[in-house]
Each structure stands twice: as structure tokens, then as C-alpha cells.
N, C-alpha and C positions, 0 to 999 in steps of 0.2 A: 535579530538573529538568535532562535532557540539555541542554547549548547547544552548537551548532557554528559557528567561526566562518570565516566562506568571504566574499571578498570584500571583509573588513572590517567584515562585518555579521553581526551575530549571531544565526543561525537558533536558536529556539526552537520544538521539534516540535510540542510538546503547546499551546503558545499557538496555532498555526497552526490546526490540528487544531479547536480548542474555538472558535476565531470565523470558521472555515471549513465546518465540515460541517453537516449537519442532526441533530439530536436524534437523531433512529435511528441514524445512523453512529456516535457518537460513544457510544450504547449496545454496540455491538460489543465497549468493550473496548479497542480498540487499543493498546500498548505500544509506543514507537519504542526500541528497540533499540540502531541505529547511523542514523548520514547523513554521507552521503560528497561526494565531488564525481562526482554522478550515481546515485550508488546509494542505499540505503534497505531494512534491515530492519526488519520490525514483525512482535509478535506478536500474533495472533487467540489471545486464550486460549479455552480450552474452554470453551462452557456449554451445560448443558442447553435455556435458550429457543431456541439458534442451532440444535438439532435436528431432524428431521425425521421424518417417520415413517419408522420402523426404529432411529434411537438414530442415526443417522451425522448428520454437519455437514453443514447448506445448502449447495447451490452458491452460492444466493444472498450468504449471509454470504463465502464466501471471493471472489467475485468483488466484494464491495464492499470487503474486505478488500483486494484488489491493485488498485481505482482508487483508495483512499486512498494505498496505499503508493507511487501513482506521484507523485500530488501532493508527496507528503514528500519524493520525487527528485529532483524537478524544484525542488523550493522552495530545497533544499540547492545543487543548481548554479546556480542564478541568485541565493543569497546571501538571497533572503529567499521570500514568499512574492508571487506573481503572479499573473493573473484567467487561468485556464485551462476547457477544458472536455473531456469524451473524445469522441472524433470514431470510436475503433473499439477496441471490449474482446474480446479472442476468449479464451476458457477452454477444455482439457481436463481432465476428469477422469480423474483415472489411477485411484485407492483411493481407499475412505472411510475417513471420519478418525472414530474415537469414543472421547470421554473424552481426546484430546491435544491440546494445543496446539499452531500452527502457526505455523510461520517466512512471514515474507510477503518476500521477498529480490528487489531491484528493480534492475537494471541498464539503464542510459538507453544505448541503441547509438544513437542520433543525438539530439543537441539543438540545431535550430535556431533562430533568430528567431522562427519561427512555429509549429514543428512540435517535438512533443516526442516520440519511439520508442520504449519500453520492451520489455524481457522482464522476466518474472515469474516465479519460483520460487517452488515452497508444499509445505513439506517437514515433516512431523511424525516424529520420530524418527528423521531424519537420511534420513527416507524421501519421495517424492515422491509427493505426492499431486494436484497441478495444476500445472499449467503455464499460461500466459495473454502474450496479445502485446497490447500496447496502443499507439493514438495517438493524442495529444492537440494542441489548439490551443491554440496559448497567444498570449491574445487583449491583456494588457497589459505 
């Protein structure tokens, strides 16, 4: 069990994670990694259901995979977890990814009161395979 403590308060990823997401998410896989003050790795490990036709990983998996990862971000700077929602996800695809696991790497370039800015990093073998900007309302 990762614990971070930020604030005074002791974030726990995987508790956040398990009575935060919906079933499906939470079938993903997820791994948190690190949490920082703003940041946030996780790993999507590979699986074959998360596939597509042709053998390569969903977009959809890796973009569900970096609106979790932002929530992990943002939970970590604000010391525990808060009622947020995504207000704009925008994803590139660079490469497909097949058979690796991927780094889900989350840097929060602004956290307001209300507004929460990420970039997203999604790197399999030390290689880039999305990229994603994200931003959230964070509603409590």
C-alpha cells in the first residue's frame, strides 16, 4: 500500500481509486506508481481484453487511463481526495503500444480553486506513445 503524506493527510492512491471509480476503470489495472505535489505516475499494464483489432491498446483504455491519472494528481496536491470532474481531455496518438505496459506520467501546470490543468505523458519503453492535455473542475 503506497501512502503519501501532503498536507498532513495521508493520501492513499489505491483507497481513492477503489471508492472513486466505476468497475470498468478499476478493471484497467491501474498501478499508482508515485504522487507527488502535482504529479502522478501510473501504470496501464498490458492486457490482451484492453486490445483492439490488430493486437495494439485502445485509445480508449489509455485515455481512461490519463483521466484517472489526473484525479491521482490532483488528489495528491490538495492532500487527499475532492469531487472533481473533466471539463476537456484532448489525446494524441503517436505509436501503438502491443504486449507493454505503459507509464501514465501526470504534471498539473496550474491548480486553482476551481480549475485543475494537466499534461499527460504515456511512454512504453521509455518511448512515447500519447500524449493528452486535460482540464478539470474541481467542484468541492
Amino acid at each position: 500500500m503506497h501512502a503519501l503524506s501532503v498536507h498532513h493527510v495521508t493520501v492513499k492512491p489505491e483507497e481513492i481509486l477503489r471508492e472513486n471509480f466505476a468497475p470498468w476503470v478499476l478493471d484497467l489495472g491501474l498501478v499508482v506508481e508515485e504522487v507527488g505535489d502535482g504529479t502522478a505516475v501510473l501504470r496501464l499494464p498490458w492486457s490482451d481484453r484492453l486490445a483492439r483489432e490488430g493486437g495494439a491498446l485502445s485509445g480508449q483504455a489509455l485515455m481512461a487511463a490519463a483521466d484517472t491519472a489526473v484525479v491521482i494528481a490532483v488528489s495528491g496536491a490538495k492532500g487527499g481526495f475532492v469531487p472533481m470532474t473533466t471539463v476537456q481531455l484532448s489525446t494524441s496518438f503517436q505509436r501503438p503500444v502491443v504486449g507493454r505496459d505503459v507509464l501514465v506520467a501526470v504534471e498539473l501546470t496550474k491548480l486553482g480553486r476551481t480549475l485543475a490543468f494537466a499534461e499527460i505523458g504515456m511512454t512504453a519503453d521509455s518511448k512515447t506513445v500519447a500524449h493528452a492535455s486535460a482540464v478539470y473542475a474541481i467542484i468541492g
